[in-house]
VMD Tcl script that draws the C-alpha trace (Angstrom):
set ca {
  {68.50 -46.89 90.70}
  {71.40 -44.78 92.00}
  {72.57 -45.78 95.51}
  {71.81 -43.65 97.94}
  {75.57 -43.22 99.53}
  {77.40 -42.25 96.08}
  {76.97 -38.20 96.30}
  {79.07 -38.60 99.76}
  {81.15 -41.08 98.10}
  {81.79 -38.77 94.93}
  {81.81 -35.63 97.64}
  {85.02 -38.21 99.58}
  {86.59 -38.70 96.54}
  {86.81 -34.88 95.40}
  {88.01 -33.82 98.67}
  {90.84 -36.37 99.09}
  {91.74 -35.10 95.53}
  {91.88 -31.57 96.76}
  {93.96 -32.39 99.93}
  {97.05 -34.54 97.84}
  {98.74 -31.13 96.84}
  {97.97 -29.19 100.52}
  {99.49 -32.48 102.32}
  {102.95 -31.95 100.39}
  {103.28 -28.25 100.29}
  {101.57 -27.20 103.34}
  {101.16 -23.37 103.07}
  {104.13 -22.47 101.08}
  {102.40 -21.47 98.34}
  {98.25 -20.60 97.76}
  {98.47 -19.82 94.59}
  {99.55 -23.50 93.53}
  {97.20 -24.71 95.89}
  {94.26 -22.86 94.36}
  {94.75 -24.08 90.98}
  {95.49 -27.39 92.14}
  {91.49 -27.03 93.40}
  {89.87 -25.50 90.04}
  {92.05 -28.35 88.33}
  {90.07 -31.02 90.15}
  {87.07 -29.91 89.69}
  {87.92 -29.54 86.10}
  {88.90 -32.81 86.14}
  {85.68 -34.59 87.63}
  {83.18 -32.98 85.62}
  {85.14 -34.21 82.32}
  {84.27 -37.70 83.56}
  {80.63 -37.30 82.75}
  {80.32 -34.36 80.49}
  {79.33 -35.37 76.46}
  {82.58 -35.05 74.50}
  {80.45 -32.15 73.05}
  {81.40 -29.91 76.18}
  {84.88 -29.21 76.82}
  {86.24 -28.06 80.08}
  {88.84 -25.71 80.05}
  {89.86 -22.13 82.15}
  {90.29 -18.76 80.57}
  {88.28 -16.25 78.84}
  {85.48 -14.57 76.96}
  {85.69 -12.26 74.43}
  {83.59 -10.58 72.23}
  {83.20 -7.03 70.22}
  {81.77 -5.54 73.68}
  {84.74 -6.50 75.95}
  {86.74 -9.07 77.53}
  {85.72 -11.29 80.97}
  {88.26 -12.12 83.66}
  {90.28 -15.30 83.89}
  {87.49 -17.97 84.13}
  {88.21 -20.53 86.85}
  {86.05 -23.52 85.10}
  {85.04 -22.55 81.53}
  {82.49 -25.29 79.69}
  {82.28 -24.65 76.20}
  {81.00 -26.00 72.70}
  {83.92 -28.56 71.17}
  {81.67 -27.74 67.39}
  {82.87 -24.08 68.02}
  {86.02 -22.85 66.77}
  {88.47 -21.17 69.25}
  {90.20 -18.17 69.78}
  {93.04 -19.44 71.41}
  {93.88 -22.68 73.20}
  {97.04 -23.95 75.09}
  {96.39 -27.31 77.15}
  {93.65 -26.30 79.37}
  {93.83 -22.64 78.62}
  {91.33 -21.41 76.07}
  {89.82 -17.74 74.68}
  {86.14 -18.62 73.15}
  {83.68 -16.27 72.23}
  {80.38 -16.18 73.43}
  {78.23 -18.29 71.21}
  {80.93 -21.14 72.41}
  {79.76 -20.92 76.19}
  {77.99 -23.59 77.53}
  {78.89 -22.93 81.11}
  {80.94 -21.06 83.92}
  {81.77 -21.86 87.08}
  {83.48 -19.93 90.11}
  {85.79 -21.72 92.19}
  {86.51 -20.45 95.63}
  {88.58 -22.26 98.31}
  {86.46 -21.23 100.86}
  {83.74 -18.01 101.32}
  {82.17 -15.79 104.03}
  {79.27 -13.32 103.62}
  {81.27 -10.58 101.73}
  {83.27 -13.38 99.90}
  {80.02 -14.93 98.54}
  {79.07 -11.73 97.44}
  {82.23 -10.81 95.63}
  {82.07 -14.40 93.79}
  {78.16 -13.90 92.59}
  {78.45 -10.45 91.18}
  {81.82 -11.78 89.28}
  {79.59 -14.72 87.89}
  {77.16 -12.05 87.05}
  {80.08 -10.15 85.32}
  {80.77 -12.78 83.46}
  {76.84 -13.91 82.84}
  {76.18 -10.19 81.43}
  {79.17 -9.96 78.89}
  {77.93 -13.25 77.51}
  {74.24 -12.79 77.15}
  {74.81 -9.96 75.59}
  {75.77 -11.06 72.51}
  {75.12 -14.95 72.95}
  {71.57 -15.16 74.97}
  {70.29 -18.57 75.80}
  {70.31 -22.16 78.15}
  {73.91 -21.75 79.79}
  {75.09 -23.34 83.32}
  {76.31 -20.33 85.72}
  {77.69 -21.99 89.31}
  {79.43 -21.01 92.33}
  {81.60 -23.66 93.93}
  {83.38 -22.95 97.09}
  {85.18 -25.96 99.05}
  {84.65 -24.55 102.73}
  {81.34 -22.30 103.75}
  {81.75 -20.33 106.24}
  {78.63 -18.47 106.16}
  {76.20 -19.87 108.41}
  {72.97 -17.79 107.38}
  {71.10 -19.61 104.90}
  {68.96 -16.85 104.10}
  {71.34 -14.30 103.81}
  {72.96 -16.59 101.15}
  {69.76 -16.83 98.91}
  {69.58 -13.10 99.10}
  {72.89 -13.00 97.90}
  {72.03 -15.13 95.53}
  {69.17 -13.38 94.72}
  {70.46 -9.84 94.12}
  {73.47 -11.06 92.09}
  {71.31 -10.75 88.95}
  {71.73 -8.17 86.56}
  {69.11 -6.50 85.92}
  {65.34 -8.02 85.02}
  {67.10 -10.52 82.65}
  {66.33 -13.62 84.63}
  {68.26 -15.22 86.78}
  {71.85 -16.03 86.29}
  {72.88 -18.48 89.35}
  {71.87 -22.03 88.63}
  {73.68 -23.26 91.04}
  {75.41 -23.13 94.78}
  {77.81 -25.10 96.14}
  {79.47 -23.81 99.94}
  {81.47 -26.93 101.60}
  {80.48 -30.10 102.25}
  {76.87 -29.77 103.06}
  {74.93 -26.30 101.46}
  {73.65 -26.62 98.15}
  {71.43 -23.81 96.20}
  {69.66 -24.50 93.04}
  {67.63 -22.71 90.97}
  {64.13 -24.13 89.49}
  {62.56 -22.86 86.71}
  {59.71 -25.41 87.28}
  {58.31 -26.43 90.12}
  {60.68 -29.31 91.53}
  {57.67 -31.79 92.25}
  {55.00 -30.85 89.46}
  {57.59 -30.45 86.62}
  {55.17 -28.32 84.70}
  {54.54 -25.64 86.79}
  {56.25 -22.37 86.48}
  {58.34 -22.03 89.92}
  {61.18 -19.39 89.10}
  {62.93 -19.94 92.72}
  {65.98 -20.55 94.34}
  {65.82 -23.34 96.58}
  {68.80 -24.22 99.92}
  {69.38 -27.33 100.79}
  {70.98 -29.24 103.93}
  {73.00 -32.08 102.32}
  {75.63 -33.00 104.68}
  {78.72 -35.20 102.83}
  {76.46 -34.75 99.88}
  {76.30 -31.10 98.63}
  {79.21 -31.13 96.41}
  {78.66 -34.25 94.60}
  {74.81 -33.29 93.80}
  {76.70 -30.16 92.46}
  {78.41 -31.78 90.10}
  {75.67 -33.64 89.00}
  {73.79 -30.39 88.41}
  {76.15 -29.21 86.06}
  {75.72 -32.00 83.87}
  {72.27 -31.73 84.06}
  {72.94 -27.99 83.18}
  {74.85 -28.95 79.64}
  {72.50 -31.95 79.26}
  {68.77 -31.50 80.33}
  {67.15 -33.69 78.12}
  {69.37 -36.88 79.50}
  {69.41 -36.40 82.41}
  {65.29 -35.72 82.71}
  {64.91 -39.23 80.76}
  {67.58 -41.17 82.96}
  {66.95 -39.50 86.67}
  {66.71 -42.13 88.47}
  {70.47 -43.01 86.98}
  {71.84 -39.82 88.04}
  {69.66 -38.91 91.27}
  {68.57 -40.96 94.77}
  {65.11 -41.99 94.90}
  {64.60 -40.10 98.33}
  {66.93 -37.20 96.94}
  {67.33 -33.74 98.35}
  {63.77 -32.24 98.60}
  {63.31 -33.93 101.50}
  {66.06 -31.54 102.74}
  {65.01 -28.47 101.95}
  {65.69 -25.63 104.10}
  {64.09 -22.64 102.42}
  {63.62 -20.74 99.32}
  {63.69 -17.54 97.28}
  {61.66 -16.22 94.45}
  {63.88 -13.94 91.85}
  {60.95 -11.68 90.90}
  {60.14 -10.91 94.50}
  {63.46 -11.36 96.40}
  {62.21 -12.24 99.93}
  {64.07 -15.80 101.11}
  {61.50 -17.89 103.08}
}
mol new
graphics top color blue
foreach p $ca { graphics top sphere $p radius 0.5 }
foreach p [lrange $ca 0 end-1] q [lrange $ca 1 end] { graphics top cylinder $p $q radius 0.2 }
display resetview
């Protein structure tokens, strides 16, 4: 069984991470210190990722158009690539497996900025390369206090009547959204909501854990109790959001 304590524990150990750089150069320069925080997350997620999924930064592109620079970029190692330079890469879609925004911190407007990017980057993607792929927000500092107006952010980032393309929201140390496509107790039932939860210390390292799950469902179902807490994070639910309907509860 996974002990209860090592989500804050992983959560510690990314933060302390992310403060080495700010401690040296204070605030002489926010562009190093930004990468310096999309680096470490790059960096813990290759700990548990299949060597199947790379992790990388860059860009999409395909015969419809090009994406913006990609702050985490998961993609297929099988897949042949358009260009790659350490941990800079240009895939093409069908090489996606994943994308994830990294903000250092977000308010209300900031949050919705960062979704509709994702969604951006969801749309050029799906276009040509439709299917299972792990879209996530991660921002190291919320400061946004309104849980529901984050689902509805959340909520009207998607494009369209495509589905959904958030899986997953990290903001600071203790918010986490995540999607469910079935219902998170039944596992059968057909849910199709958002759900916020309150996971103080916790948030980010269930977020990481969620991307993993993203790449690798079918593990991660048949090993759960190895990669979640019996008493895990339903019992700190906060409230939810249905995509089709769009009215945060």
């Amino acid at each position: 069984m996974l002990d209860p304590d090592y989500y804050r524990s992983l959560s510690l150990e990314l933060r302390a991470l992310k403060n080495r750089v700010r401690s040296f150069i204070q605030d002489q320069h926010w562009l190093t210190d930004g990468e310096w925080k999309e680096s470490v997350l790059r960096s813990m997620l290759k700990r548990n990722l299949p060597r199947t999924v790379e992790v990388g930064r860059g860009f999409v592109v395909s015969t419809k158009g090009r994406s913006k620079q990609i702050d985490v970029l998961l993609y297929d190692a099988s897949k042949p690539v358009l260009f790659r330079d350490g941990d800079l890469v240009i895939v093409t879609p069908d090489a996606v497996r994943g994308v994830i925004e990294v903000k250092t911190g977000v308010d209300a407007t900031g949050l919705e900025e960062a979704l509709l990017r994702l969604s951006d980057h969801a749309a050029l993607i799906n276009s040509q390369s439709p299917g299972d792929k792990f879209y996530g927000l991660f921002a190291y500092e919320n400061r946004t206090r309104d849980v529901l107006r984050v689902l509805q952010s959340v909520h009207d980032a998607v494009h369209g009547d495509g589905g959904r393309i958030v899986d997953c929201v990290c903001l600071g140390e203790g918010l986490l959204v995540r999607y469910w496509t079935l219902d998170p107790f039944e596992g059968k039932r057909q849910y199709d909501k958002w759900r916020a939860y309150d996971l103080p210390e916790e948030a980010q390292g269930y977020f990481l854990h969620n991307v993993v799950e993203g790449v690798s469902p079918q593990s991660v179902s048949a090993n759960s109790s190895l990669w979640y807490p019996e008493q895990g994070k339903e019992a700190r639910f906060v409230a939810e959001i249905a995509w089709r309907e769009g009215h945060p509860v």
